[in-house]
N, C-alpha and C positions, 0 to 999 in steps of 0.2 A: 704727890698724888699717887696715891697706891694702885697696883694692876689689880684686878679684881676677876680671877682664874674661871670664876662664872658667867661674867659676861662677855669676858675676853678684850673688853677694852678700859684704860684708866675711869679710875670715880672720879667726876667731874662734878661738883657743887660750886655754879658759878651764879656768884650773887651780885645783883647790877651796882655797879660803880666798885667792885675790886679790880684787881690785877690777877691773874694764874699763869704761873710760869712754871713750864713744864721741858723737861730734856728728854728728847731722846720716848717721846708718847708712842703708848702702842693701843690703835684704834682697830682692834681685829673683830667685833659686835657690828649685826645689822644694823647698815646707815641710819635707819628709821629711829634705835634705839639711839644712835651715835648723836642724832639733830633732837632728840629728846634733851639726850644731857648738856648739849649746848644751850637748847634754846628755853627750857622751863626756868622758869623761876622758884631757886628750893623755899621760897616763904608761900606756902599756897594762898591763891587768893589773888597775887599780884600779877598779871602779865607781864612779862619782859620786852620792851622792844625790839633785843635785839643783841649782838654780838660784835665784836670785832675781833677778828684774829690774823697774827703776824704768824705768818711760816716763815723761819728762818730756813735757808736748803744753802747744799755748798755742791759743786761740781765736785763730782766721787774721787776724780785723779788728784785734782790737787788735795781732797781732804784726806785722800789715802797718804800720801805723800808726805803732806805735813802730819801726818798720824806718827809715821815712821821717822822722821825728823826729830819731832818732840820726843821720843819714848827712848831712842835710840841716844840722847844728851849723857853728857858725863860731866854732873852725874846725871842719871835721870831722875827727873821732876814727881813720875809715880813710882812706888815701890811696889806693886803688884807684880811687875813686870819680874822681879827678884824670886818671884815664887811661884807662877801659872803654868801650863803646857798650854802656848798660844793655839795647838790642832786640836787641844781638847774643848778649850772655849767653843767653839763653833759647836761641839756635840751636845755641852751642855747647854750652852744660852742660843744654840743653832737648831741644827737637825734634830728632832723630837719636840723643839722649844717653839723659837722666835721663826723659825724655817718654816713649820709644819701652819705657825699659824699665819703668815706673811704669803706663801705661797699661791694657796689657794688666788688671792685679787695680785699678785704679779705674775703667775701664770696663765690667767685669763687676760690679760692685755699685752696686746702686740706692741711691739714699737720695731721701727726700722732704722736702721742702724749701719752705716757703711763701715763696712769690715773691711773692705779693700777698695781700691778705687774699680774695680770687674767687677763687683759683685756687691748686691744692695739683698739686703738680709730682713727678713720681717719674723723673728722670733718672741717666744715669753719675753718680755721683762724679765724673771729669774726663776728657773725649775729647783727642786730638789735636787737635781742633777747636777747643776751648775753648784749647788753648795758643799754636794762629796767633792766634784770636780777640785774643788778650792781647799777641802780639806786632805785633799789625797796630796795635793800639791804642796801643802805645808808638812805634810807626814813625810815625804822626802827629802826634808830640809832638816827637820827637827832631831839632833841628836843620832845626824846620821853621817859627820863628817870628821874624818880624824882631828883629835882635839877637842872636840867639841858631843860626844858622847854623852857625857855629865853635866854638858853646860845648861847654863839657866838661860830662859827668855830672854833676858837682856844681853846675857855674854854672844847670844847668838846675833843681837843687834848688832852688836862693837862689831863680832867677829866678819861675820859674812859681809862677803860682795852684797854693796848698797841695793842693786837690782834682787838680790835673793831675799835681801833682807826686809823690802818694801815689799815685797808679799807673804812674810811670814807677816807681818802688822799690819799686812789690809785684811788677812784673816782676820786673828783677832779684832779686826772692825768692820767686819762685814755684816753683819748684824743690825751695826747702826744707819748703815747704807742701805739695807733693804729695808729696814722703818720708814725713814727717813722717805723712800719712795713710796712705801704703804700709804703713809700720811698725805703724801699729794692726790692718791690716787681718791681714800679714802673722804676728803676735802669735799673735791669735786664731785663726791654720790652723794653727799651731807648737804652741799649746794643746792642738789638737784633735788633732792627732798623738798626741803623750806622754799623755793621756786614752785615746786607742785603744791604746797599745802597754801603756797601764800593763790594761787589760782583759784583756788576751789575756796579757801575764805578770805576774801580783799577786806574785810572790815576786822580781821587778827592778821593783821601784813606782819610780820616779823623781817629784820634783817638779819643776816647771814655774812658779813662784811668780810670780807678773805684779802691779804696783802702776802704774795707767798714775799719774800724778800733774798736777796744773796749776801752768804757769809762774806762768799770773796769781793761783793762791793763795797763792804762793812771797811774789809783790809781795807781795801784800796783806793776808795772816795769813802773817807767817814765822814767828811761834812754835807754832801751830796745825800748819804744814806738818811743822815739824823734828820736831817730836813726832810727828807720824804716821810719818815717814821713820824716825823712829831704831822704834817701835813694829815697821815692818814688817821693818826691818832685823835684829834683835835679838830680839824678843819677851821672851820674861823671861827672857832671857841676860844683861839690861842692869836695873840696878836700877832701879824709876819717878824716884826723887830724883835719878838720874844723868841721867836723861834729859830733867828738868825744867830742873835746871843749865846742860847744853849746848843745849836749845832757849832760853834763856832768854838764853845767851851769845850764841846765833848771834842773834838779834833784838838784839841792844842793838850788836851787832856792824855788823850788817845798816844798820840807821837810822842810824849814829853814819857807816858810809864807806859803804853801799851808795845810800842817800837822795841822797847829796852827790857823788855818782859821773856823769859826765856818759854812761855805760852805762845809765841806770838812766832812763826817759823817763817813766816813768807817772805822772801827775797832776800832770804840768809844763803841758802845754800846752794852753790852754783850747778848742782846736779839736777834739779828740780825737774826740767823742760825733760833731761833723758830719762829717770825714773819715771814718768809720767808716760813715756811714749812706751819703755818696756813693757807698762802695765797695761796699755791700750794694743798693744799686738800677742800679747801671752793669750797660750791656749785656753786657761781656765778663767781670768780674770780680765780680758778685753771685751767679750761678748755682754756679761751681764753687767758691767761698768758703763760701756758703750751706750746701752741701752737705757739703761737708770741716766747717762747724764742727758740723754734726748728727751726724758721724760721730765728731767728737772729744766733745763732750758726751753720745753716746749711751756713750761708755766710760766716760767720767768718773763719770757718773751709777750705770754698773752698779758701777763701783769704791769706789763714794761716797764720790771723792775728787773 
């Protein structure tokens, strides 16, 4: 699905009874426009009833984490990493880009956020500020340590102290973490639309069906997840015994090649819990992390998922 620089969010042509599957969407266009492209039917003539959509979200710590994890492998699984300056990513697909357009609706909403156990904080979600902050922090690292002058992205994975090294690669994926929050933010104005229009006309009710979901209960109960998935997907259009069957497959599935899959990082690496806390107490990268995972947990929790 292509970004489309005019309207500032993905072309969406969603025709009833497909599937669209989309990574990493950037919905920066008025909600108004945004519940158009979800809820019209591109054959005119036909009303749509309705939509259903899965937010997949992952808590920023540990998706930074296993970010660094995976990229950091020897060898590594992507070869980008062989050829990027990870400070510069952020300028080009960051500040002037994904930053300039993301901010605006993460700037406007607060979230509070304990930063300390003394002090309870009600800042942006994420400034532009916050995104030099994080770029200035990776300029420090980058090609600025003896040995390491000439070195590539990767070599500075191997190289650096793990804590230096999980925030040169949560830069380069900082980008997807402020989406990633766009999208929940944006969801819930999208909601609020189709809610107001379904008011003012009850006789074109459209649904607007939202399931955000969690990566890390995917890890960590796939059978739990899939069953919830096929449940929201299906309702009792799907028999329960069908649905036991294929959650039951996808788990044996899951553990048998996903476990053993060198994509798959979680409860590999004993460092995990301390990398995670560096990055939740650092001065550039605890604040807007902090805040992005209260905003993905405060969904999760309403979705109790």
């Amino acid at each position: 699905v292509e970004f489309n620089e005019l309207t500032k969010c993905n072309d969406l042509s969603l025709e009833p009874g497909t599937i669209t599957v989309i990574e990493a969407p950037e919905f920066h266009c008025h909600e108004e426009q945004l519940a158009d492209m979800f809820m019209d039917n591109p054959t005119p003539g036909h009303p749509k009833i309705g939509v259903k959509i899965i937010h997949l979200v992952r808590n920023p710590f540990t998706m930074a984490v296993s970010n660094y994890h995976y990229h950091s492998q020897d060898p590594t699984p992507e070869p980008f990493v062989h050829q990027v300056n990870p400070c510069s990513l952020i300028s080009r697909a960051g500040i002037g880009s994904v930053a300039d357009r993301v901010t605006p609706i993460l700037s406007d909403n607060i979230m509070g956020s304990q930063m300390n156990q003394d002090l309870q904080s009600y800042l942006p979600i994420m400034t532009q500020d916050d995104f030099r902050n994080i770029v200035d922090d990776c300029n420090m690292l980058y090609q600025t340590k003896p040995g390491l002058t000439n070195a590539t992205y990767y070599e500075h994975l191997r190289a650096l102290d793990p804590k230096e090294g999980v925030r040169m690669a949560t830069t380069d994926k900082i980008s997807h973490l402020a989406l990633m929050a766009n999208d929940v933010l944006m969801f819930d104005r999208v909601k609020q639309v189709v809610h107001e229009r379904n008011a003012k006309h009850p006789r074109r009710h459209q649904e607007f069906d939202l399931m955000t979901m969690s990566m890390d209960a995917w890890i960590d109960q796939p059978n739990e997840s899939m069953h919830k998935f096929l449940d929201f997907t299906f309702q009792d259009h799907m028999p329960i015994i069908r649905k036991n069957n294929l959650s039951a497959r996808y788990t044996e599935t899951y553990l048998r090649e996903g476990k053993g899959s060198n994509h798959v990082t979680s409860g590999k690496y004993a460092d995990s819990a301390e990398l995670i806390d560096h990055l939740r107490g650092h001065w550039a990268f605890g604040g807007p992390l902090t805040r992005i995972e209260a905003l993905v947990d405060g969904r999760l929790m309403a979705h109790g998922r």
